[in-house]
C-alpha atoms as a printed R data frame, in Angstrom:
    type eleno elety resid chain resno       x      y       z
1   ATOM     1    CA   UNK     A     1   0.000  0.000   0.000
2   ATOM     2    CA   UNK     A     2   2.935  2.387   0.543
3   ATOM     3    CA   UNK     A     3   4.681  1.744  -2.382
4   ATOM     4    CA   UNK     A     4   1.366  2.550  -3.970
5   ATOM     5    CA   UNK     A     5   1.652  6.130  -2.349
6   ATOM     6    CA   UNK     A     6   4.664  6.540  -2.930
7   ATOM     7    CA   UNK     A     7   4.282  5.874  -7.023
8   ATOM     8    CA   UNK     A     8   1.273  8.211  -7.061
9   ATOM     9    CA   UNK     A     9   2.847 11.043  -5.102
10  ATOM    10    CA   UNK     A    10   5.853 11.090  -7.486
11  ATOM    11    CA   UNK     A    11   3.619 10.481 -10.439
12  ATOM    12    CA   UNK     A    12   1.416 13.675  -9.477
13  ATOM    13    CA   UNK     A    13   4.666 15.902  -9.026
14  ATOM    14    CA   UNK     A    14   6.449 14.602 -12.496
15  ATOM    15    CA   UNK     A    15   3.312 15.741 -14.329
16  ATOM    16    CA   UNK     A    16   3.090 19.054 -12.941
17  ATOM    17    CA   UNK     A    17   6.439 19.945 -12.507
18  ATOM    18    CA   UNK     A    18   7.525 18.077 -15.711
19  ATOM    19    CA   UNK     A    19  10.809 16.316 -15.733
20  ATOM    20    CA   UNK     A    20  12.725 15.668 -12.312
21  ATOM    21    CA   UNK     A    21  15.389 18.474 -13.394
22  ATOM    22    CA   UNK     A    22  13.337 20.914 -12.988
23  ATOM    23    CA   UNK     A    23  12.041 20.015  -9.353
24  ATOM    24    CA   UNK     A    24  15.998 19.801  -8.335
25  ATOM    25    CA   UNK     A    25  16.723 23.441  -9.907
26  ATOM    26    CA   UNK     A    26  13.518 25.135  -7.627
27  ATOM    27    CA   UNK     A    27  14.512 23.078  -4.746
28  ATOM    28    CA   UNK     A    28  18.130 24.752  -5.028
29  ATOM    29    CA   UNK     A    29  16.452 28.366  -5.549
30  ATOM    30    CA   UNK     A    30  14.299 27.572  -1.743
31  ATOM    31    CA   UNK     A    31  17.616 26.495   0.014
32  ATOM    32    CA   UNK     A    32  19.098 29.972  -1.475
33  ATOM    33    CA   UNK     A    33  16.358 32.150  -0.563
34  ATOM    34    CA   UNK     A    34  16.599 31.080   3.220
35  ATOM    35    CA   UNK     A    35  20.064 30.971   3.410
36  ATOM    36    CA   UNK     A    36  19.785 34.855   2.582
37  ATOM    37    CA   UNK     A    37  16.970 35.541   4.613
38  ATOM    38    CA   UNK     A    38  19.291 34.326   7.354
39  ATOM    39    CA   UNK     A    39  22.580 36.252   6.647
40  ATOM    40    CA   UNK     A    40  20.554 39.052   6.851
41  ATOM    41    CA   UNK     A    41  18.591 39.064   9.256
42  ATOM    42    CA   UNK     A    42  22.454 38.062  10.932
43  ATOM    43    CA   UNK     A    43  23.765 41.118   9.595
44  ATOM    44    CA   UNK     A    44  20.852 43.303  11.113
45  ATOM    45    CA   UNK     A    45  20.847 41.964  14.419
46  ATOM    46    CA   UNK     A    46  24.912 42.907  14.788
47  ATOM    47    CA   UNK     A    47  24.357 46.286  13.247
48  ATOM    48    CA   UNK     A    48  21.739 47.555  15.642
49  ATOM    49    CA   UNK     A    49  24.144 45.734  18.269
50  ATOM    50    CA   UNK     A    50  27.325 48.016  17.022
51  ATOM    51    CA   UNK     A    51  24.752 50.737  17.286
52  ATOM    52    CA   UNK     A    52  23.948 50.058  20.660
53  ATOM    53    CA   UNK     A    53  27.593 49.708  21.640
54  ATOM    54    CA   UNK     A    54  28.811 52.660  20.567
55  ATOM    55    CA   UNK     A    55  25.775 54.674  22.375
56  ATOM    56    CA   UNK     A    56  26.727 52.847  25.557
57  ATOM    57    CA   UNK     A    57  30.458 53.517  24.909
58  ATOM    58    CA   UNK     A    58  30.263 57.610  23.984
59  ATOM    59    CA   UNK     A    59  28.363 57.594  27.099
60  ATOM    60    CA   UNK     A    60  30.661 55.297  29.616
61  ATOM    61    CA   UNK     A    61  33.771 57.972  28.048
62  ATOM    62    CA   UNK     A    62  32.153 61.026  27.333
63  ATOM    63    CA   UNK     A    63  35.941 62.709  26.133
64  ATOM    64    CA   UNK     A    64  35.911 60.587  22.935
65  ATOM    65    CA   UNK     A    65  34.981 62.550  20.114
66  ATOM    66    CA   UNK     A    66  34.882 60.596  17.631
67  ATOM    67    CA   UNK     A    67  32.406 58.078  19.483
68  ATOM    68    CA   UNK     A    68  30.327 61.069  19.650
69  ATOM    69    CA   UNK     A    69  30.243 61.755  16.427
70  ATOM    70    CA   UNK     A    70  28.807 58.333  15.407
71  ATOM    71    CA   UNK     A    71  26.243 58.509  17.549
72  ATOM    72    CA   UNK     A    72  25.209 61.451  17.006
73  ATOM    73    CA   UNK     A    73  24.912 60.439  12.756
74  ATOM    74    CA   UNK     A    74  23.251 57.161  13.565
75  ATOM    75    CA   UNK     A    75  20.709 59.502  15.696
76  ATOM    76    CA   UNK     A    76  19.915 61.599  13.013
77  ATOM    77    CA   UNK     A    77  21.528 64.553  14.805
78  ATOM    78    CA   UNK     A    78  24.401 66.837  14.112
79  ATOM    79    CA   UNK     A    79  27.769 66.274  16.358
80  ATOM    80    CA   UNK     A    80  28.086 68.513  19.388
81  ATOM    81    CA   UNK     A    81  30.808 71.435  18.970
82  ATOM    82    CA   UNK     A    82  33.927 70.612  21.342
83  ATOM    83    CA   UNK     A    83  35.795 73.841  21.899
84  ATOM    84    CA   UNK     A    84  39.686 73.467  21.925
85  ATOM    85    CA   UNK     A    85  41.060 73.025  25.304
86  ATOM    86    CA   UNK     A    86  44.407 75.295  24.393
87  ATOM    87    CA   UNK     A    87  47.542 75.179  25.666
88  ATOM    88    CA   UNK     A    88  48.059 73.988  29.164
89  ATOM    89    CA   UNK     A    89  47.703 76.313  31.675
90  ATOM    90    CA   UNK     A    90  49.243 74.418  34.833
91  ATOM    91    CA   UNK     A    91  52.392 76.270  35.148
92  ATOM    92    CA   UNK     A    92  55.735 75.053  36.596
93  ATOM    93    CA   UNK     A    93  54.783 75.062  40.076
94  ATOM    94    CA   UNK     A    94  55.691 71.365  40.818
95  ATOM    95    CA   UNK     A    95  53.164 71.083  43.651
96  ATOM    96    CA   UNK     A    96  50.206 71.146  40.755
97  ATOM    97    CA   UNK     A    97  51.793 67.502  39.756
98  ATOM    98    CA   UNK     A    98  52.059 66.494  43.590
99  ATOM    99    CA   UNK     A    99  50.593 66.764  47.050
100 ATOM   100    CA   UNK     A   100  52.151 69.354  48.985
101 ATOM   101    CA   UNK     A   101  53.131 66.985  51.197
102 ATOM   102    CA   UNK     A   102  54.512 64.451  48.920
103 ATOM   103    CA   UNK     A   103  56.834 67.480  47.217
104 ATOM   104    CA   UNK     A   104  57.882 68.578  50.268
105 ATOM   105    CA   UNK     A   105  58.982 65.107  51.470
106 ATOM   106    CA   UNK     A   106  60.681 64.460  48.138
107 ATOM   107    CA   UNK     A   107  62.797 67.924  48.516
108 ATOM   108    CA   UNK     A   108  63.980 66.710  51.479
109 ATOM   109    CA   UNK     A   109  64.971 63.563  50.579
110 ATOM   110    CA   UNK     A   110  67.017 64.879  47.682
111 ATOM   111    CA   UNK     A   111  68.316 67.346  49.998
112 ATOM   112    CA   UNK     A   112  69.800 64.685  51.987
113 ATOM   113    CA   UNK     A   113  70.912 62.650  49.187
114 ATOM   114    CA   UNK     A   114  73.061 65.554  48.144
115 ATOM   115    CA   UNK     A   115  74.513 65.872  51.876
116 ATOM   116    CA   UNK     A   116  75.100 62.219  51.735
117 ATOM   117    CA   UNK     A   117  77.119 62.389  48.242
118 ATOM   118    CA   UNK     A   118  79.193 65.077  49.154
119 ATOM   119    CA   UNK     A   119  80.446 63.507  52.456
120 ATOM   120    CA   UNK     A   120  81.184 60.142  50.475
121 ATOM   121    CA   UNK     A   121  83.144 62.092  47.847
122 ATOM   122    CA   UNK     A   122  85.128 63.037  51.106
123 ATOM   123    CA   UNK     A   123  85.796 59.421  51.575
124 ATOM   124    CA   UNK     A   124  87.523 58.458  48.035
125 ATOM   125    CA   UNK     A   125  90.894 58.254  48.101
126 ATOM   126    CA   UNK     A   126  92.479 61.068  45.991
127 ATOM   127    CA   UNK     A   127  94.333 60.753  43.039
128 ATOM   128    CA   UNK     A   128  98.041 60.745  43.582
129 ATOM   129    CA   UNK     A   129 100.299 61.481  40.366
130 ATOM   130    CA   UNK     A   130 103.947 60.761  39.998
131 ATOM   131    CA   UNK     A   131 105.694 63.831  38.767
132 ATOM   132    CA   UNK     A   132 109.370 62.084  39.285
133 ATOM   133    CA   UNK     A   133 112.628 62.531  36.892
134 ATOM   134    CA   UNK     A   134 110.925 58.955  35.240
135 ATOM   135    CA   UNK     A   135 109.909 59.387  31.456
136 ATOM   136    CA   UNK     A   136 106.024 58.837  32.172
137 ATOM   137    CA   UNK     A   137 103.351 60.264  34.569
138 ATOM   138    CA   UNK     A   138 100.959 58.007  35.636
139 ATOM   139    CA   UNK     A   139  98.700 57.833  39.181
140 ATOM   140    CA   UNK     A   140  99.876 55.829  41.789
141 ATOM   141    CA   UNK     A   141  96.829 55.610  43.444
142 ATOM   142    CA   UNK     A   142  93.086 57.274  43.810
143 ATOM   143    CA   UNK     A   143  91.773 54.858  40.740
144 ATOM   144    CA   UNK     A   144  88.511 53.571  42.268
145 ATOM   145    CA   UNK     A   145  86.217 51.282  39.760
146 ATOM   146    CA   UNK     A   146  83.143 49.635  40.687
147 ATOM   147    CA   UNK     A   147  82.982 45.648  39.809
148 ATOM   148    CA   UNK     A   148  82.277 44.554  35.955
149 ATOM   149    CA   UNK     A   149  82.510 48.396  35.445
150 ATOM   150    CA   UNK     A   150  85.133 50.009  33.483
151 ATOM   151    CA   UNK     A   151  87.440 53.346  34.224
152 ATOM   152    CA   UNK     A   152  90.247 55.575  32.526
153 ATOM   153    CA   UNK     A   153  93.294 55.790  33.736
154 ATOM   154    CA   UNK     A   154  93.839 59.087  34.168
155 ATOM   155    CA   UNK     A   155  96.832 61.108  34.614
156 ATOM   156    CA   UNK     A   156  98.993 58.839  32.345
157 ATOM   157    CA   UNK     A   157 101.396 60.605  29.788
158 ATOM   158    CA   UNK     A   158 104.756 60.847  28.377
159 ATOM   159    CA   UNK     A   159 107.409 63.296  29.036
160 ATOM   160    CA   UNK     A   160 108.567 64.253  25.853
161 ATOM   161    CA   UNK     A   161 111.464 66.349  27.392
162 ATOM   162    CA   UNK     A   162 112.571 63.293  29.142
163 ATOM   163    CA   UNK     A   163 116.378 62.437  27.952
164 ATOM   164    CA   UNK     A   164 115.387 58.573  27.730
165 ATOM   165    CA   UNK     A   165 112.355 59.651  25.347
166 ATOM   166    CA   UNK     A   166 114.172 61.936  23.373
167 ATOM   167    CA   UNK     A   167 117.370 59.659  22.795
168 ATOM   168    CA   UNK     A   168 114.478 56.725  21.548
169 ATOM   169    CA   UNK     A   169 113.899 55.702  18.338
170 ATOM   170    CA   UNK     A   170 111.608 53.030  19.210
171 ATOM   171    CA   UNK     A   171 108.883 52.566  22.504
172 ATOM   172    CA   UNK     A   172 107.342 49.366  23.733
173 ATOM   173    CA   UNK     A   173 104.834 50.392  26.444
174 ATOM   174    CA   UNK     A   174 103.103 47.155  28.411
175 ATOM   175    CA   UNK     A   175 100.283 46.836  31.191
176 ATOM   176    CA   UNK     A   176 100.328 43.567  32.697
177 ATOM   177    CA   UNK     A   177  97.003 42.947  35.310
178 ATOM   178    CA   UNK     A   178  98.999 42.120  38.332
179 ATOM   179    CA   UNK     A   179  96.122 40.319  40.264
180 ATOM   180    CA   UNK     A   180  94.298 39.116  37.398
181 ATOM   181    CA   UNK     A   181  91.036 40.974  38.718
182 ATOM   182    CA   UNK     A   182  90.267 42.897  35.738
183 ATOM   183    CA   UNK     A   183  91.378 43.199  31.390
184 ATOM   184    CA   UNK     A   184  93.199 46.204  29.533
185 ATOM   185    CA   UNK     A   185  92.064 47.319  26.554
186 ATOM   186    CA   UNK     A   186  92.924 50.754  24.005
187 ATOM   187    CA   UNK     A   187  89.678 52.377  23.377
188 ATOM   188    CA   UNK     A   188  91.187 53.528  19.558
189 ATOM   189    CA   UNK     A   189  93.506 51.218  19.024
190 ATOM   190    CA   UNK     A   190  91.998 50.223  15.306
191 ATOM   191    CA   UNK     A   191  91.920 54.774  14.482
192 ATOM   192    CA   UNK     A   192  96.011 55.053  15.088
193 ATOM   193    CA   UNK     A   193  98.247 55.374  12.815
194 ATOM   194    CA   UNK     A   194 101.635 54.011  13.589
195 ATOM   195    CA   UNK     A   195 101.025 52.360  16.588
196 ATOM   196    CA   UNK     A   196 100.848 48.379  16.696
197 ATOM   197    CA   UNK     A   197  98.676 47.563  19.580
198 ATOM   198    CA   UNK     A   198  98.864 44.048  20.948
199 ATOM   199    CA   UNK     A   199  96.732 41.605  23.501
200 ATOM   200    CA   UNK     A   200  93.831 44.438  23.463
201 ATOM   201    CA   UNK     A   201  90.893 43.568  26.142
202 ATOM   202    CA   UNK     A   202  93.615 40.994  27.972
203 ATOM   203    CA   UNK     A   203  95.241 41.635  30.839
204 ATOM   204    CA   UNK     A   204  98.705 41.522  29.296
205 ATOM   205    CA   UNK     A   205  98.607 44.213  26.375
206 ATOM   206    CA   UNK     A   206 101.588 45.371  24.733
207 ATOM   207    CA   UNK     A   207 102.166 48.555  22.112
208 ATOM   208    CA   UNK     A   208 104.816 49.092  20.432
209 ATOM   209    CA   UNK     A   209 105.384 52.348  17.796
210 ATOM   210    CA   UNK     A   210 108.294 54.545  16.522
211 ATOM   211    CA   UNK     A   211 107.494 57.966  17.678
212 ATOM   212    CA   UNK     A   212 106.449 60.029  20.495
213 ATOM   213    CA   UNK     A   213 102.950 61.617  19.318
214 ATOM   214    CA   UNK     A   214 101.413 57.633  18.754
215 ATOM   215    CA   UNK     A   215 102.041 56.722  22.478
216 ATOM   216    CA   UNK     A   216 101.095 59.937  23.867
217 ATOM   217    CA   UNK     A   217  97.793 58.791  21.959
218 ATOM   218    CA   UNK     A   218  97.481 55.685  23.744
219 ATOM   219    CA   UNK     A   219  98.166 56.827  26.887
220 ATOM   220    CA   UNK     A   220  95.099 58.695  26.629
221 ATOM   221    CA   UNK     A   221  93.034 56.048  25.635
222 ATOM   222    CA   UNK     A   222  94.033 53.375  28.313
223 ATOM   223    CA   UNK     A   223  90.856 51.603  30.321
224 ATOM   224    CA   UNK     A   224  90.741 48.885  33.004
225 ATOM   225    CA   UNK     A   225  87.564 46.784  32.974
226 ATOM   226    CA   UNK     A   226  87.467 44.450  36.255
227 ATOM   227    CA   UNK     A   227  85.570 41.831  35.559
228 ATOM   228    CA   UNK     A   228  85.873 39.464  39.175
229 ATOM   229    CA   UNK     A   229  83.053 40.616  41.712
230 ATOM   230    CA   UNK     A   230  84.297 41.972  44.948
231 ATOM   231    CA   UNK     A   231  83.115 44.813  47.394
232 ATOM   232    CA   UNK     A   232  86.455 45.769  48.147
233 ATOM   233    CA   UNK     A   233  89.829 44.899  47.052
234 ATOM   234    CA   UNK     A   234  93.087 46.409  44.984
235 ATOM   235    CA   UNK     A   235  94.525 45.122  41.356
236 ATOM   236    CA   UNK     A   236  97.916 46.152  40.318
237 ATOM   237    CA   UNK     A   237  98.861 47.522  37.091
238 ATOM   238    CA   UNK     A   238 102.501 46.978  36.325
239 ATOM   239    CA   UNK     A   239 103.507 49.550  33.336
240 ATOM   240    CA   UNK     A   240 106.822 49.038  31.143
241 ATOM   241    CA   UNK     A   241 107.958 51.940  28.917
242 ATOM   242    CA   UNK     A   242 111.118 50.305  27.324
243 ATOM   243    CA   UNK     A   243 113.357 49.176  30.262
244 ATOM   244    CA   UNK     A   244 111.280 51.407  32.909
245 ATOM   245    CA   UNK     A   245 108.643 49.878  35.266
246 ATOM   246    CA   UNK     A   246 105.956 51.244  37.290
247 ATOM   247    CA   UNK     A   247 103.066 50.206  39.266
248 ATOM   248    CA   UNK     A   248  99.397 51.512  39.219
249 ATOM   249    CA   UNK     A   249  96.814 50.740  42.247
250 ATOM   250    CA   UNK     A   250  93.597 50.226  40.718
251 ATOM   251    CA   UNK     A   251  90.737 49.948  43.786
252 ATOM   252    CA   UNK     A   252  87.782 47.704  43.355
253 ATOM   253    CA   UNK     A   253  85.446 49.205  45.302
254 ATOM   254    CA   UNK     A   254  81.175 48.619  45.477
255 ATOM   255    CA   UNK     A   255  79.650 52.149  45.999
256 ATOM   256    CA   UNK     A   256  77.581 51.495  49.491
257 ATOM   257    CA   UNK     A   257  73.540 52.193  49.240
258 ATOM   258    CA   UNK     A   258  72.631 56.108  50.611
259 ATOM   259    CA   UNK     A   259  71.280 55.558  54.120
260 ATOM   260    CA   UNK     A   260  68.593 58.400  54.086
261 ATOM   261    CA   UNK     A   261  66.662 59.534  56.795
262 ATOM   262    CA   UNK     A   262  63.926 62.092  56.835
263 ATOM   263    CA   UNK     A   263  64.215 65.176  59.526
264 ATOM   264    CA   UNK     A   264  60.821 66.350  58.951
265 ATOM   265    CA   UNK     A   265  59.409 69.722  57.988
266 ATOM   266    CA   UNK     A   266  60.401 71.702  60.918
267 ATOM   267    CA   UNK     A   267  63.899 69.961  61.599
268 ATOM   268    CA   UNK     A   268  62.839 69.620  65.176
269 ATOM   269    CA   UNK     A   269  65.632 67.941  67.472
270 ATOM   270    CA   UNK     A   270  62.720 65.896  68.256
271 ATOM   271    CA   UNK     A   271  63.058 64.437  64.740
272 ATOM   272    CA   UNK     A   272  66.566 64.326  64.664
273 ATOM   273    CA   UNK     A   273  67.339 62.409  67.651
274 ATOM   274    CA   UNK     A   274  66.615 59.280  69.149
275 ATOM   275    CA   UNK     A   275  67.899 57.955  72.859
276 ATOM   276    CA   UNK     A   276  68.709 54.697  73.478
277 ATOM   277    CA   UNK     A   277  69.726 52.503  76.839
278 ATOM   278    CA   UNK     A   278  70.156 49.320  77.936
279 ATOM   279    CA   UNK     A   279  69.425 48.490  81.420
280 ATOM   280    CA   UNK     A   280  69.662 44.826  83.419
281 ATOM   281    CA   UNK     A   281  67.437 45.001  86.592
282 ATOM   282    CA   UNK     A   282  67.520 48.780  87.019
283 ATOM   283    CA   UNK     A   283  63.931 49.889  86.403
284 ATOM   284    CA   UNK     A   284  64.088 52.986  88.790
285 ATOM   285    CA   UNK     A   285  67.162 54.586  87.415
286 ATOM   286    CA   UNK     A   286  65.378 53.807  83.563
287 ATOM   287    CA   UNK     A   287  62.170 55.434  84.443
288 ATOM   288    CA   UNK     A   288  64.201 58.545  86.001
289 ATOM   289    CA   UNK     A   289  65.799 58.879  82.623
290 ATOM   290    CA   UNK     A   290  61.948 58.364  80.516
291 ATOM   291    CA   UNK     A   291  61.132 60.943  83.120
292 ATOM   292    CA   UNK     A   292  63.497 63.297  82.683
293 ATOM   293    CA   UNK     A   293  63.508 62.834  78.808
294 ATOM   294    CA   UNK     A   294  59.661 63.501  78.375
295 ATOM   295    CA   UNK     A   295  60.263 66.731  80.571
296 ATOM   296    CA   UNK     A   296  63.428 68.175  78.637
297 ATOM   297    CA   UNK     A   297  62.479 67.357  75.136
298 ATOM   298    CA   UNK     A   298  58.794 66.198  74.962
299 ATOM   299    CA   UNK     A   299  57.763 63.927  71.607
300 ATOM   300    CA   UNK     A   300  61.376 62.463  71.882
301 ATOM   301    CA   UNK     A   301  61.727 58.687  71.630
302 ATOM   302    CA   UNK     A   302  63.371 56.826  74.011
303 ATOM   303    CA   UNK     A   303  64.748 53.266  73.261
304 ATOM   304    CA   UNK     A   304  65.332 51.300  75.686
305 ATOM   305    CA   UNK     A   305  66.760 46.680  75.451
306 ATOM   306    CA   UNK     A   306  65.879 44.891  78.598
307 ATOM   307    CA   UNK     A   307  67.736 41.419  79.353
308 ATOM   308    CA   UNK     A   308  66.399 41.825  83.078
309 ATOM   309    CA   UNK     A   309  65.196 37.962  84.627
310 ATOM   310    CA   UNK     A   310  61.608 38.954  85.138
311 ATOM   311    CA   UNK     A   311  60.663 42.651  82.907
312 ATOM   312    CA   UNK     A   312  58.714 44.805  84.151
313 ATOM   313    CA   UNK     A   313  56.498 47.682  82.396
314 ATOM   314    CA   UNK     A   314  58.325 51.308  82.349
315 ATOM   315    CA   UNK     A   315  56.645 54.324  82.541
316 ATOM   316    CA   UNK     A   316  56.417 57.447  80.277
317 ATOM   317    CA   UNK     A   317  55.437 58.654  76.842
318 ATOM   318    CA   UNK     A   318  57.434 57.533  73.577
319 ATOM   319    CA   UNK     A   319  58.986 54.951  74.957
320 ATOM   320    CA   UNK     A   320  59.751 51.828  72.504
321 ATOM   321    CA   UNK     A   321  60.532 48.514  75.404
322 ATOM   322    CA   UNK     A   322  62.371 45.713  73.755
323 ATOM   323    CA   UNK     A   323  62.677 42.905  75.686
324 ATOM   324    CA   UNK     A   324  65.450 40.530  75.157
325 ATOM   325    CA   UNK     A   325  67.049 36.702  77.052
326 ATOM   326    CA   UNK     A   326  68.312 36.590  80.353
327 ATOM   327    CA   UNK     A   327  71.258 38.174  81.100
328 ATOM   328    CA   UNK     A   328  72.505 38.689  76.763
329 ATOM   329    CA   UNK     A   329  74.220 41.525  77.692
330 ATOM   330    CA   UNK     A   330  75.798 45.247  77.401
331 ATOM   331    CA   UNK     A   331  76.498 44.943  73.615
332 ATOM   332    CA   UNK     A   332  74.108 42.626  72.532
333 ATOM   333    CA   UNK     A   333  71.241 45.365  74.186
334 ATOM   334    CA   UNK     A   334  72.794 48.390  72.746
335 ATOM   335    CA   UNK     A   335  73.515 46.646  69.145
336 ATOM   336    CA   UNK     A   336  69.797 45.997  69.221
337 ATOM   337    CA   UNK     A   337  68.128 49.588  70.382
338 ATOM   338    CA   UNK     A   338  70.671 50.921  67.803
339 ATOM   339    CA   UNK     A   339  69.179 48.809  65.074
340 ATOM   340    CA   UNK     A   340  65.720 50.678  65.720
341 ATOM   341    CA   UNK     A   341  67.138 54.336  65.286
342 ATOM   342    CA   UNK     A   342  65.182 55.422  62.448
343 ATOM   343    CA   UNK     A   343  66.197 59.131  62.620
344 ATOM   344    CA   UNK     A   344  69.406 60.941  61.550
C-alpha cells in the first residue's frame, strides 16, 4: 500500500512539474532564498548591536569625540561642537603635579641625598700622580672602579722632554694585570696610525710604535675593565715603557647604598634624635631617665633593650621597650636599640 503512495505522489509531481530536473533546480532556488533571509537578518541583528555599543560607549567615556560623532549620525543629529582646550595652563609650580606633602617630602629627601654624596666624595681616596725625573706620569693611586665596570686611567702621559724619550727611536709600552682581577684594553687602538697595539681587552697588552705623538695617543686612551666581583679589594697595574717599570693601584670598590633619613618639615631635634639605653634590673634609674627625657624634650623617643630575669612595664610617653634573654648583655642590648634608630 505504501509503495502505492509513494508511485502516485511522485507520479502527481512529475506531471506538474515536468521532468525531475526541474524540481531539483527550484529546490536549489528555496535552500538559497533562506540561506539569505538568514545572513541578513544576521547582519541586522549585529548592526543595531554596534549601534547600541557605541551609544553605551560615547556615554561610559564622554571625552571621545569621535564616538560622539557616530552617535550622534546614527541619531539623526548633528555632532556637538567641542571647543579646543588650548595650551596647558598648569604652570611650573611642581606642587600642581604632587601633594604638597609628597613634594615637600621628596625635597627633602634629595636634599639629603646631596649631603650624603658630598660627604662620600670626602671618603675616596684622591688621586696621587707621579711627577718624578721617570719618562712617564701616571697615578699611583686614587683609581677607584666599581665591579664589571670600566674606568680611565687618568693622569697617564709621556714626558717628551725626558732624555730617555728623546734619545728613543723606538717605545714598547706594556700593562700587565697584576692580580688578574680585571682586562686592559685601548679604546682607539683600530683609528692610530703608527702604533701596533697588541693583547687588546687581555690583561697583558703590549704597544709598540716609533714615535712620540702615537704613544702619547694611547696613553690617553688606556681603560681597566674588572671583571671578578668583589666589594672591596686592589689590582695592580705593572707599566713598562722600554726598560722602565711602574706600578698603578687600581681599587675595586662597590659604591655602598645612601642611608637616608627624613628630619621632617620643621627639623625639630625631636626628629633628629633618638635615645637609646640598655638596662639589666635597674627599672628605677630607667624610668628617672623616661622621666626626665619627656620633661626636657617632649615627643622624643626613648629606646630602651631589657635582658632583666623577670621585665617589668616602664613608665612614660614615647617609649619603645624591647625585651630581650636573660642576662645577653651590654652589647648585645645596645647593638639591638641601635638597630631601631630610624632618625638621623
Amino acid at each position: 500500500m505504501g509503495r502505492r503512495i509513494d508511485r502516485r505522489f511522485s507520479f502527481l509531481v512529475c506531471s506538474r512539474l515536468g521532468k525531475p530536473k526541474l524540481f531539483v533546480q527550484i529546490l536549489f532556488l528555496l535552500v538559497a532564498l533562506c540561506l539569505f533571509i538568514s545572513l541578513a537578518s544576521q547582519l541586522a541583528t549585529s548592526n543595531t548591536m554596534t549601534q547600541n555599543d557605541l551609544r553605551f560607549q560615547a556615554q561610559d567615556m564622554g571625552r571621545n569625540t569621535d564616538a560622539v560623532q557616530n552617535v550622534s549620525s546614527i541619531r539623526g543629529q548633528p555632532p556637538p561642537r567641542r571647543e579646543s582646550p588650548g595650551a596647558c595652563n598648569c604652570g611650573s609650580d611642581p606642587t600642581d603635579l604632587w601633594d604638597s606633602l609628597e613634594y615637600s617630602a621628596m625635597r627633602r629627601r634629595r636634599k639629603e641625598l646631596e649631603e650624603w654624596e658630598r660627604l662620600h666624595d670626602h671618603e675616596i681616596e684622591p688621586l696621587v700622580e707621579c711627577r718624578t725625573s721617570s719618562p712617564l706620569r701616571y697615578p699611583a693611586s686614587g683609581i677607584t672602579v666599581e665591579p664589571f665596570d670600566t674606568v680611565k686611567l687618568r693622569r697617564l702621559r709621556l714626558d717628551p722632554d725626558h732624555p730617555t724619550v728623546k734619545g728613543s727611536d723606538s717605545f714598547t709600552l706594556t700593562f700587565v694585570s697584576e692580580k688578574s682581577l680585571g682586562i686592559l684594553f685601548v679604546s682607539n687602538s683600530t683609528f692610530l696610525k703608527g702604533v701596533d697595539v697588541s693583547g687588546n681587552f687581555t690583561g697583558n697588552v703590549k704597544i709598540q710604535s716609533k714615535a712620540v705623538t702615537p704613544i702619547q695617543q694611547v696613553c690617553q686612551s688606556v681603560y681597566y675593565h674588572s671583571n671578578l666581583y668583589d666589594i672591596d679589594t686592589r689590582d695592580r697595574i705593572t707599566v713598562t715603557l722600554n726598560n722602565v717599570s711602574f706600578t698603578i693601584n687600581v681599587r675595586i670598590k662597590r659604591r655602598p647604598m645612601p642611608f637616608l633619613y627624613d628630619p621632617g618639615e620643621s627639623h625639630h631635634v625631636n626628629d633628629l634624635v633618638t635615645v637609646i639605653t640598655k638596662t639589666f634590673e635597674r627599672y628605677d634609674a630607667v624610668n628617672r631617665l623616661i622621666k626626665s627625657v619627656n620633661k626636657r624634650y617632649p615627643g622624643m623617643t626613648t629606646i630602651v633593650a631589657d635582658d632583666s630575669e623577670r621585665p617589668q612595664r616602664l613608665s612614660g610617653k614615647h617609649v619603645k621597650h624591647y625585651t630581650m634573654p636573660f642576662a645577653e648583655g651590654a652589647s648585645a642590648g645596645r647593638n639591638l636599640a641601635l638597630s631601631q634608630v630610624e632618625v638621623k
